[in-house]
C-alpha positions in Angstrom: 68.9 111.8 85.0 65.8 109.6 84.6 66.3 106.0 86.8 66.7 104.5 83.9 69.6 106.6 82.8 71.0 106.3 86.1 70.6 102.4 86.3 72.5 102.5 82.8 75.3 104.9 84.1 75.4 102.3 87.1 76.1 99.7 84.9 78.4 100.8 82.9 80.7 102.0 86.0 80.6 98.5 86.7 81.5 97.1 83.8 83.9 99.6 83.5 85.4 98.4 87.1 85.6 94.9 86.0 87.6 95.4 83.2 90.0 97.1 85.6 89.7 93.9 88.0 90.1 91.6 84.9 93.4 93.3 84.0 94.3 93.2 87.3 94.1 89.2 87.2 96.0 89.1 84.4 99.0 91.3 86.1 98.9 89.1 89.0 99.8 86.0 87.0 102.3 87.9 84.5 104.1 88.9 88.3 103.8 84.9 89.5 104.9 83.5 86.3 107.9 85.8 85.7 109.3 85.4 88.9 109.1 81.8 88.4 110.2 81.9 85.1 113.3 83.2 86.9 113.4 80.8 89.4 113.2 77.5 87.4 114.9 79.3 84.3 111.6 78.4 82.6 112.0 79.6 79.0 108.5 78.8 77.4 107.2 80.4 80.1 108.9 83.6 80.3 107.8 84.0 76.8 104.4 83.6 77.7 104.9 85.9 79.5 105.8 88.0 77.2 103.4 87.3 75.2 100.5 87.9 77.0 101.5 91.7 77.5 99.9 92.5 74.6 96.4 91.3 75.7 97.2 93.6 78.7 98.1 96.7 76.4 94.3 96.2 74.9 92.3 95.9 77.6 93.9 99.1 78.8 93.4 100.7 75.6 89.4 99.6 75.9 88.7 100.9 80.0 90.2 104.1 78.5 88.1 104.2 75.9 85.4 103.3 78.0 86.0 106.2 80.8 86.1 108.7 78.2 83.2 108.3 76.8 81.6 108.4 80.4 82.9 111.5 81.1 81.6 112.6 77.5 78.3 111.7 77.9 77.2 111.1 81.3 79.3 114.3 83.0 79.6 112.1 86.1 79.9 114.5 89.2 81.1 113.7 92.9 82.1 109.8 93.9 80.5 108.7 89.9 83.8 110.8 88.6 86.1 109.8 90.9 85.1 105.7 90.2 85.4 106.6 86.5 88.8 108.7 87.1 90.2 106.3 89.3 89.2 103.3 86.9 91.4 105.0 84.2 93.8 105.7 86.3 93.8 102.2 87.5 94.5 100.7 84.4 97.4 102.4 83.1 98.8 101.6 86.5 98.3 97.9 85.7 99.5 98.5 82.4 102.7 99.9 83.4 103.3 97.2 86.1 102.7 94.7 83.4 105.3 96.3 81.5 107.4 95.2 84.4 106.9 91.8 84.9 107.5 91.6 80.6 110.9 92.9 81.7 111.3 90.5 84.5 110.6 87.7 82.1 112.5 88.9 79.6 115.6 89.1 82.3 114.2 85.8 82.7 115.3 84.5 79.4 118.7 85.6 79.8 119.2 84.5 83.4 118.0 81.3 82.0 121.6 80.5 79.6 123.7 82.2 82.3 126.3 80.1 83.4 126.8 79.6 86.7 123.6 79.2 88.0 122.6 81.8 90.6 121.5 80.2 93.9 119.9 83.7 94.8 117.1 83.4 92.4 115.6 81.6 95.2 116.0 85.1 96.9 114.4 86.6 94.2 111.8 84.3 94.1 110.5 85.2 97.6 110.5 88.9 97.2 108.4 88.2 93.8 106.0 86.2 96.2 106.0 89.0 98.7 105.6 91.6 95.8 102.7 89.2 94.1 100.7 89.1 97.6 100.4 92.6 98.0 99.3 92.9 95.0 96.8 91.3 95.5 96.2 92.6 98.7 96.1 95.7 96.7 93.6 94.5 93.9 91.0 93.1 96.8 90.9 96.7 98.7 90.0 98.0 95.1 87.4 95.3 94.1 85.9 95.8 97.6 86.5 99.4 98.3 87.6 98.9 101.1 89.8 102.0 102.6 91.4 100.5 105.4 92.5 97.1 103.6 94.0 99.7 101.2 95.6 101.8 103.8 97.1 98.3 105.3 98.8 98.0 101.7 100.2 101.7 102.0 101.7 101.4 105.3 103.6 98.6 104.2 105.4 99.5 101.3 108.4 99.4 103.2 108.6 95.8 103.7 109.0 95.3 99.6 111.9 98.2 99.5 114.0 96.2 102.9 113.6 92.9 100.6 115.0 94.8 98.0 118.1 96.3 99.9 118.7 93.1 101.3 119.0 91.1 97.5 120.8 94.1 96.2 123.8 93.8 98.6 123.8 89.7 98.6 124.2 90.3 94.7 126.7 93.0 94.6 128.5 90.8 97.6 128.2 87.6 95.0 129.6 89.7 92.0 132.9 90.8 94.2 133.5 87.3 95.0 133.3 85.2 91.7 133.4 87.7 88.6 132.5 85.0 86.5 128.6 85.8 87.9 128.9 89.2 87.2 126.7 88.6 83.7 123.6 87.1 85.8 123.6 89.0 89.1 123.3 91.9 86.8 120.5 90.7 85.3 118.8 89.6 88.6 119.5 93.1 89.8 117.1 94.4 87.3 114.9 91.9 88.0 114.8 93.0 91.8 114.7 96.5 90.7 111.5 95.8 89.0 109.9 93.9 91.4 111.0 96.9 94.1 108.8 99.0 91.6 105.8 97.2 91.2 105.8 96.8 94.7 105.4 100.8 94.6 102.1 100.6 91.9 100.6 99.0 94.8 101.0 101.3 97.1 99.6 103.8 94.1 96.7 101.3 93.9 96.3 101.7 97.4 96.2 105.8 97.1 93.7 105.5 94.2 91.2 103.5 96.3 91.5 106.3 99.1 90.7 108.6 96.9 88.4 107.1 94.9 86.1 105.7 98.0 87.1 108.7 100.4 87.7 111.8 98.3 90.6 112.4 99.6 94.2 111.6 99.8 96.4 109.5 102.7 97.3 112.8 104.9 100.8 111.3 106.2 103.9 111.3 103.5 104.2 108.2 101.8 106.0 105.3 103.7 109.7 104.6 102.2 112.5 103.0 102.6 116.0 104.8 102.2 116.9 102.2 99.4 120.5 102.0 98.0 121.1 103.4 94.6 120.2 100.9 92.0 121.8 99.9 89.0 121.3 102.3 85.9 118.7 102.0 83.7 119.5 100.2 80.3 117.5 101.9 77.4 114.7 99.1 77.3 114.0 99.3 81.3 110.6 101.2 82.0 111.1 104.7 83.8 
């Protein structure tokens, strides 16, 4: 390549990158304003939230697009292909996570008309903090490539799945004594369930930034948490 090319190719990895960081900003508040959607039974804004997935669906749809076409024209070799790999990968990461927090906001707009009110969405809403500050934990490694704030992230996925554990048995333990809360702890657990799981694209985050800086993958097994068995899946619930 001529150093103009290559100032081009540079370029476009970056722009490439901040459409990856954009989307990522947008997850971060779909996560914040679901959970509190649930907290304050906030109907306008769980349908924001909603909302707003769309604009999350296209962007990912463009940085694909985009990495593509690198690949097709500029045959990107050694770290160049794994920045443009990881960025695609990136994104349907995000995507999918968004696809969560929709979920949570939809759960949200249930919860909201559930009657009795749940004191444990409090509960709920701290895990959804904890969940929304490794996110962006997880985001900052990628922005700064920065391996060991990434490798911070991975080693601490277990703290999300013990939140998790914890909720799910205060729930089921609220269900057996009142039946009339069965409707809205079930909903919560879903909630949980989701926020368990985006608390796991962060640690994927965290794997992609190894990777992508490194060349190479975390060596130890990925930390977990034996979780209990969560509720089934309903048809609309992401996989």
């Amino acid at each position: 390549m001529t150093e103009h090319t290559l100032k081009f190719f540079g370029e476009e990895l970056e722009q490439l990158k901040a459409e990856v960081i954009r989307m990522g900003g947008i997850v971060e508040s779909q996560v914040a304003q679901a959970v509190r959607a649930v907290a304050d039974r906030d109907v306008g804004l769980a349908e924001r939230v909603v909302i707003e997935d769309e604009r999350l669906d296209v962007l990912q749809h463009e940085v694909e697009r985009g990495a593509i076409r690198l690949i097709a024209l500029r045959q990107p070799v050694a770290q160049d292909l794994r920045r443009t790999v990881g960025s695609l990968k990136l994104s349907l990461v995000l995507e999918r996570a968004g696809d969560y927090a929709k979920n949570i906001a939809k759960r949200a707009l249930v919860i909201a008309h559930a009657d009795p009110e749940i004191p444990l969405t409090r509960s709920v809403q701290r895990m959804g903090e904890l969940v929304g500050d490794r996110l962006k934990e997880a985001l900052d490694a990628y922005s700064a490539g920065d391996v060991d704030a990434a490798r911070n992230v991975w080693n601490r996925d277990e703290d999300i799945d013990e939140h998790y554990n914890s909720l799910f048995r205060e729930l089921l333990t609220y269900m057996m004594g009142d039946p009339h809360t069965i409707a809205a702890c079930a909903h919560l657990l879903f909630v949980a369930k989701n926020l368990e799981r985006i608390g796991d694209y962060c640690t994927s985050i965290a794997e992609i930034v190894q990777y992508e800086v490194a060349g190479e993958e975390f060596l130890d097994p990925r930390p977990k948490w034996s979780s209990v068995e969560p509720p089934a899946r309903s048809s609309g619930e992401p996989a």
